[in-house]
TORKOL-4160 file (C-alpha; in steps of 0.2 Angstrom, whole numbers, padded with zeros to 4 digits, m for minus):
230
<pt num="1" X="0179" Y="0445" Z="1643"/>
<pt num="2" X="0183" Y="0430" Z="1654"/>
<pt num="3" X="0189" Y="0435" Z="1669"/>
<pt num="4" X="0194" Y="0425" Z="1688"/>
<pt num="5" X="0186" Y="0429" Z="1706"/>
<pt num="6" X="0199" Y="0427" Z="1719"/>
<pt num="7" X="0188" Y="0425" Z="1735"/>
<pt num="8" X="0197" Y="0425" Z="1751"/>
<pt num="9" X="0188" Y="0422" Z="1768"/>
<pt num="10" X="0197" Y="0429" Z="1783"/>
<pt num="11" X="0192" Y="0433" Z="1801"/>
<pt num="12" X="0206" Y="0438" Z="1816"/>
<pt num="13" X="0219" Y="0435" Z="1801"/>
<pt num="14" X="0229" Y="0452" Z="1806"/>
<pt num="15" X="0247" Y="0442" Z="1806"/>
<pt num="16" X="0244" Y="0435" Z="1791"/>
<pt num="17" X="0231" Y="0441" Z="1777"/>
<pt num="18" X="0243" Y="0456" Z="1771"/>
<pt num="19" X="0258" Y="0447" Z="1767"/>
<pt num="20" X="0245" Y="0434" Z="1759"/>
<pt num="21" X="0239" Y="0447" Z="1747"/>
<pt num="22" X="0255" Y="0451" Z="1744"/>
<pt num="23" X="0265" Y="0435" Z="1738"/>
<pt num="24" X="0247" Y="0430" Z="1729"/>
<pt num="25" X="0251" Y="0448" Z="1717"/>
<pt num="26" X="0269" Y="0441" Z="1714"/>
<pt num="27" X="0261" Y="0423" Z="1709"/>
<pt num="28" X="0244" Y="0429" Z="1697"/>
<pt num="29" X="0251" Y="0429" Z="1679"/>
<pt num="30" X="0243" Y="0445" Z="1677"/>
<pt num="31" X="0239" Y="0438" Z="1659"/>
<pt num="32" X="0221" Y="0434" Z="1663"/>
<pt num="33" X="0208" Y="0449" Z="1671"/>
<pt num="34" X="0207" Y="0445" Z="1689"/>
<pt num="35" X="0199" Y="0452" Z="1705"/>
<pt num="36" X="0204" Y="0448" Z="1724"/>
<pt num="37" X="0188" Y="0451" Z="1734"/>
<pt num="38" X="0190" Y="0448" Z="1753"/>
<pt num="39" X="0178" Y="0443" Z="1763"/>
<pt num="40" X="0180" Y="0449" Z="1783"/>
<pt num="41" X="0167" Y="0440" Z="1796"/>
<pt num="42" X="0168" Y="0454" Z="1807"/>
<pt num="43" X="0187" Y="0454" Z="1814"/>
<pt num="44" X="0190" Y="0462" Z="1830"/>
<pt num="45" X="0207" Y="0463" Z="1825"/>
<pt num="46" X="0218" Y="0476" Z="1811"/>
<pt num="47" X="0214" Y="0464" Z="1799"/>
<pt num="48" X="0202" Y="0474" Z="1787"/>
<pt num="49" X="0214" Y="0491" Z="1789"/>
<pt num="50" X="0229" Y="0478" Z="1784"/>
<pt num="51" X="0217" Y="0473" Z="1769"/>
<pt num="52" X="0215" Y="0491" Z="1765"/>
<pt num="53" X="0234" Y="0495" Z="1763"/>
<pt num="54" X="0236" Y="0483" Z="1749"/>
<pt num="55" X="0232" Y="0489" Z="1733"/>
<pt num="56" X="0218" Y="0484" Z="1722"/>
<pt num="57" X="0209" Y="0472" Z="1733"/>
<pt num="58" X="0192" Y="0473" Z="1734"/>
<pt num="59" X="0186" Y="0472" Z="1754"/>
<pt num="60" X="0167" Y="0467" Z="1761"/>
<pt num="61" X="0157" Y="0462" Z="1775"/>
<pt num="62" X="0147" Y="0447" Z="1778"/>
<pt num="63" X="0141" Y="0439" Z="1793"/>
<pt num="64" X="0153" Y="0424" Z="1803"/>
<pt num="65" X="0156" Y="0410" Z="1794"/>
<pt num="66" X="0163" Y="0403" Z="1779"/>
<pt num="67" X="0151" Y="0396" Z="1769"/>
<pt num="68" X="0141" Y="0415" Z="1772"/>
<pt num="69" X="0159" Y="0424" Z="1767"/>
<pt num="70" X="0160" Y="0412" Z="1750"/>
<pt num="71" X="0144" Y="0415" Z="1745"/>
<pt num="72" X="0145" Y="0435" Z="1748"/>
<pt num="73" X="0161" Y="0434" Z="1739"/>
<pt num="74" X="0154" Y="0425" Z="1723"/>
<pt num="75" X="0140" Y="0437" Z="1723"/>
<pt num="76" X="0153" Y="0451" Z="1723"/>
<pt num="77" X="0162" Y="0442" Z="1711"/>
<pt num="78" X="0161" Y="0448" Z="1692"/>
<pt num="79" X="0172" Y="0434" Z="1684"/>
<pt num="80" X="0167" Y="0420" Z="1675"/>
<pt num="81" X="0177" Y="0408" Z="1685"/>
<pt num="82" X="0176" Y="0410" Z="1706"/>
<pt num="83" X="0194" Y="0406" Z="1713"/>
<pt num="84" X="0192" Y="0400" Z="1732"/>
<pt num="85" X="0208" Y="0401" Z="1742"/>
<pt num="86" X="0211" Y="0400" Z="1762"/>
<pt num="87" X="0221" Y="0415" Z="1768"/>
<pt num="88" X="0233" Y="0404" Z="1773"/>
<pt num="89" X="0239" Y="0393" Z="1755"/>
<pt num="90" X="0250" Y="0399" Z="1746"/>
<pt num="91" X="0244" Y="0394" Z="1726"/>
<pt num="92" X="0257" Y="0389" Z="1712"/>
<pt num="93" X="0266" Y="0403" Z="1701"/>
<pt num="94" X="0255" Y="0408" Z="1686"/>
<pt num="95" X="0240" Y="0397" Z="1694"/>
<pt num="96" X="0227" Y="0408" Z="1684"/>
<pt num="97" X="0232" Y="0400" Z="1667"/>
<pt num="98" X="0232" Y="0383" Z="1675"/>
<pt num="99" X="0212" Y="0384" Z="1680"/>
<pt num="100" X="0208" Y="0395" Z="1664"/>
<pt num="101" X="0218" Y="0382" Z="1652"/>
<pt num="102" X="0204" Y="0367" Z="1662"/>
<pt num="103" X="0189" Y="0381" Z="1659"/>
<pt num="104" X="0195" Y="0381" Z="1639"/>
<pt num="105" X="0195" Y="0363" Z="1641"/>
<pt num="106" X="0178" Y="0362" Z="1644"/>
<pt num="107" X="0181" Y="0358" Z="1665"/>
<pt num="108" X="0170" Y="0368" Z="1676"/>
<pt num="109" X="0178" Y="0363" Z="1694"/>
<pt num="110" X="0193" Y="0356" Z="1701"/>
<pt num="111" X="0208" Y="0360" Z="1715"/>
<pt num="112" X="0227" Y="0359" Z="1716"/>
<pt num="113" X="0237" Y="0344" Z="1724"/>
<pt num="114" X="0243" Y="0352" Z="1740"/>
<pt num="115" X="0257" Y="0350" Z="1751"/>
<pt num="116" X="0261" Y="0358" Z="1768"/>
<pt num="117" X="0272" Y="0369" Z="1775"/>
<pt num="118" X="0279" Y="0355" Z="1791"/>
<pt num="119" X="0286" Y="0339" Z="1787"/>
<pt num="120" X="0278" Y="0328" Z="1797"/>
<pt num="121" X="0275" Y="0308" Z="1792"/>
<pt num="122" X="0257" Y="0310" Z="1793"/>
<pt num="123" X="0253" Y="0327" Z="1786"/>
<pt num="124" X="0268" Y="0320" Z="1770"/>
<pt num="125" X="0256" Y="0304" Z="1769"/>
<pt num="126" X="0242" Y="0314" Z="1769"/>
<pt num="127" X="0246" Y="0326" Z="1756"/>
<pt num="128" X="0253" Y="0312" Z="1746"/>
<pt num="129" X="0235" Y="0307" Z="1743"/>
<pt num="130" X="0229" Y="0324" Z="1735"/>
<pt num="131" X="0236" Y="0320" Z="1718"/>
<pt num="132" X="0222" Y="0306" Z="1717"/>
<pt num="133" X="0206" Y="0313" Z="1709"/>
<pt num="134" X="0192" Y="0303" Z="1722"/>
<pt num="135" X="0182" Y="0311" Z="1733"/>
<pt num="136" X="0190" Y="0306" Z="1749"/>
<pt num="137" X="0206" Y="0313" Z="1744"/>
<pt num="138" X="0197" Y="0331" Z="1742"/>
<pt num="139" X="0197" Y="0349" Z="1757"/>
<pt num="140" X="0197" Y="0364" Z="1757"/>
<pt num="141" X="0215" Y="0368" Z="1759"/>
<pt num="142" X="0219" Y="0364" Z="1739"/>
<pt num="143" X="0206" Y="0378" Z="1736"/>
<pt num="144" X="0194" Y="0377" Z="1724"/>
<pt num="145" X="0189" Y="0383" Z="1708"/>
<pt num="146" X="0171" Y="0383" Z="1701"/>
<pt num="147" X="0164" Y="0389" Z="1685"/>
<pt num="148" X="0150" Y="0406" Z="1692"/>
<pt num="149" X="0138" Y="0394" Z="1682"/>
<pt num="150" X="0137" Y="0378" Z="1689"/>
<pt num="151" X="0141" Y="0387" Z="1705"/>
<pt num="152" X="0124" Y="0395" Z="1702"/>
<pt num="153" X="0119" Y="0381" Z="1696"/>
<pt num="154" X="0122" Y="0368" Z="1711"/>
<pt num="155" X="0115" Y="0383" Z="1724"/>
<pt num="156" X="0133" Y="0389" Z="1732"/>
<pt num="157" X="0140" Y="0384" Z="1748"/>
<pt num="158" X="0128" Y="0379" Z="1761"/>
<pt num="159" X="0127" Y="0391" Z="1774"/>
<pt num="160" X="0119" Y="0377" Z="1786"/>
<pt num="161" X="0138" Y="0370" Z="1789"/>
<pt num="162" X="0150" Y="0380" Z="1801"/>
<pt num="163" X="0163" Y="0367" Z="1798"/>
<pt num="164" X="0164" Y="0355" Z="1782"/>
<pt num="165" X="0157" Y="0367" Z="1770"/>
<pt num="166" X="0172" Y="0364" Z="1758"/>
<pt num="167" X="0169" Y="0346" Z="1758"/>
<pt num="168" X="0151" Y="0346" Z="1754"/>
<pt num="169" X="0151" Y="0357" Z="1741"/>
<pt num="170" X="0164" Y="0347" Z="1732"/>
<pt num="171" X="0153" Y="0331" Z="1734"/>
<pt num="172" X="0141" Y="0340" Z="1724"/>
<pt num="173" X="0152" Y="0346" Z="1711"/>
<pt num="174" X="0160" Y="0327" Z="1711"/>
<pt num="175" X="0140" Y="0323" Z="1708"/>
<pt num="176" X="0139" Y="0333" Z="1693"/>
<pt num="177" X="0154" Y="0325" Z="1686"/>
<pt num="178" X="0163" Y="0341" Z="1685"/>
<pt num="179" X="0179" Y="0339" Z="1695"/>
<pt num="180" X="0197" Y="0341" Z="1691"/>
<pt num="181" X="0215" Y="0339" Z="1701"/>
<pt num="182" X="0229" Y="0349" Z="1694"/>
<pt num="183" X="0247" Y="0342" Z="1695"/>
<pt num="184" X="0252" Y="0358" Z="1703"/>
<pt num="185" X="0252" Y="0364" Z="1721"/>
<pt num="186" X="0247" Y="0373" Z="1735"/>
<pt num="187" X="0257" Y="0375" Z="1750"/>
<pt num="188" X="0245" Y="0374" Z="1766"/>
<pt num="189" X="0249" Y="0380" Z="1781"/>
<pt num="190" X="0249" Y="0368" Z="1793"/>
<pt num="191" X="0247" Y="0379" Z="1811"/>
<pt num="192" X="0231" Y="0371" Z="1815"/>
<pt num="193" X="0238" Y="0354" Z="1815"/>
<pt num="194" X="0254" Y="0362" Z="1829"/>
<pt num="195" X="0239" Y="0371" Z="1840"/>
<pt num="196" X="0231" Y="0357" Z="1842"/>
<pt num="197" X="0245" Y="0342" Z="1839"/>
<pt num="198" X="0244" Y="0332" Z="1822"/>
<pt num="199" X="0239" Y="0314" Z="1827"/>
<pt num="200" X="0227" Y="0322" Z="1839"/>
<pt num="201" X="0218" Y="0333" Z="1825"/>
<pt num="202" X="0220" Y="0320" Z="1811"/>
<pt num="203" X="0211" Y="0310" Z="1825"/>
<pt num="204" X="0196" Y="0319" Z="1826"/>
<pt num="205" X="0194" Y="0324" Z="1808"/>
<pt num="206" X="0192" Y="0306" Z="1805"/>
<pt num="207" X="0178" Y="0304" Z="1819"/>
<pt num="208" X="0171" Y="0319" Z="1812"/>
<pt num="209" X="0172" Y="0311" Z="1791"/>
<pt num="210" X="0166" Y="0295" Z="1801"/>
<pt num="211" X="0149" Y="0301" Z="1809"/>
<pt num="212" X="0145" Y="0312" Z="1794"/>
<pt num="213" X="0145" Y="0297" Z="1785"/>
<pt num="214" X="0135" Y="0288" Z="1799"/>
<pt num="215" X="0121" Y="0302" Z="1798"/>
<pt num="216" X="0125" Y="0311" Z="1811"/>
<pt num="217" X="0117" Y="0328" Z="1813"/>
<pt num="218" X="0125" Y="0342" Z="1808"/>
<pt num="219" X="0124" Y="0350" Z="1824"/>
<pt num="220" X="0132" Y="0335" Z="1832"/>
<pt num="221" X="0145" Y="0336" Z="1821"/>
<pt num="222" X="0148" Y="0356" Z="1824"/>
<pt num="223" X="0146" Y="0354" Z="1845"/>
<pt num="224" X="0161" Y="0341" Z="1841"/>
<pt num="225" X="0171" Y="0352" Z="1832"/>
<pt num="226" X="0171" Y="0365" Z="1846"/>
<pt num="227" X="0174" Y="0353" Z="1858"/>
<pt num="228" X="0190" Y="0347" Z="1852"/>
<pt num="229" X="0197" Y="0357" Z="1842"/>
<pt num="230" X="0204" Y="0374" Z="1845"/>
């Protein structure tokens, strides 16, 4: 029987990862078998025991990092289609029949358009863009979904990135020609953009997209990350 993997990645996610799981019950059509595995990178916070109060979620351990958390959760996972969501984005009501009606369809990978949750010029141009199926309009926070097979297949996330994992996996799966935008769409939350200001982060996420495609090494790119941005 067919059956979708939620997999959500959290660490230090206490004030937010129980109401998550909460409002994603009340959005699963529940017409589809389904599985939420969450995947804690060693919090030091009450986020696990707040995973734990919620009812039938499935809780592990991997190490830090969210490539390692995506790959122990897909390895956990017993569905046929993985489901990978940011604790913070919200998907569309019945979003399990929207990615099981592509699967039926013979599509093996694809995301949402997304919007977020502050109207800001820049962040409303930017999301504008995600209804465009290229590439450069792809990340992580329109979640993705992945057939177990071809995820397999193309080798999972790779654990050498800390930061840009989502984009490089979906490079690949845009390599195998197996790539899908559905007109529907998650709210993202946009709190990384306030901590840090949203010209000033949009900034250096284009120098980061800039020397990744300069050949930068990766390990460049991380210490710029942790530089910059909080």
């Amino acid at each position: 029987m067919n059956k979708i993997s939620i997999i959500i990645p959290i660490y230090n996610e206490a004030d937010t990862i129980q109401s998550a799981l909460l409002y994603l019950e009340r959005m699963v059509s529940k017409t589809i078998p389904y599985e939420i595995i969450v995947v804690d990178g060693g919090s030091t916070d009450c986020s696990t025991q707040k995973v734990q109060q919620v009812q039938n979620i499935q809780l592990i351990s991997s190490p830090k990092g969210r490539a390692k958390q995506l790959n122990a959760g897909a390895k956990a996972a017993s569905g046929k289609l993985l489901y990978f969501l940011h604790c913070d984005s919200i998907p569309p009501k019945n979003f399990d029949k929207a990615i099981f009606q592509q699967f039926k369809n013979g599509t093996n990978a694809g995301c949402f358009r997304m919007k977020f949750d502050l109207k800001h010029p820049l962040l409303l141009a930017s999301q504008w863009f995600t209804r465009f199926n290229h590439i450069s309009c792809r990340g992580g926070d329109q979640s993705l979904f992945v057939s177990k097979k071809l995820f397999d297949e193309i080798g999972g996330f790779n654990e050498d990135y800390t930061i840009y994992e989502d984009n490089e996996i979906i490079e690949r799966l845009y390599i195998k020609k197996q790539f899908v935008v559905i007109p529907q769409y998650v709210i993202t939350s946009a709190r990384k953009y306030q901590q840090n200001g949203v010209w000033k982060l949009q900034f250096h996420f284009i120098i980061i997209h800039l020397k990744r495609k300069l050949g930068f090494p990766l390990a460049h790119l991380q210490t710029y990350y942790r530089k910059n941005i909080i």
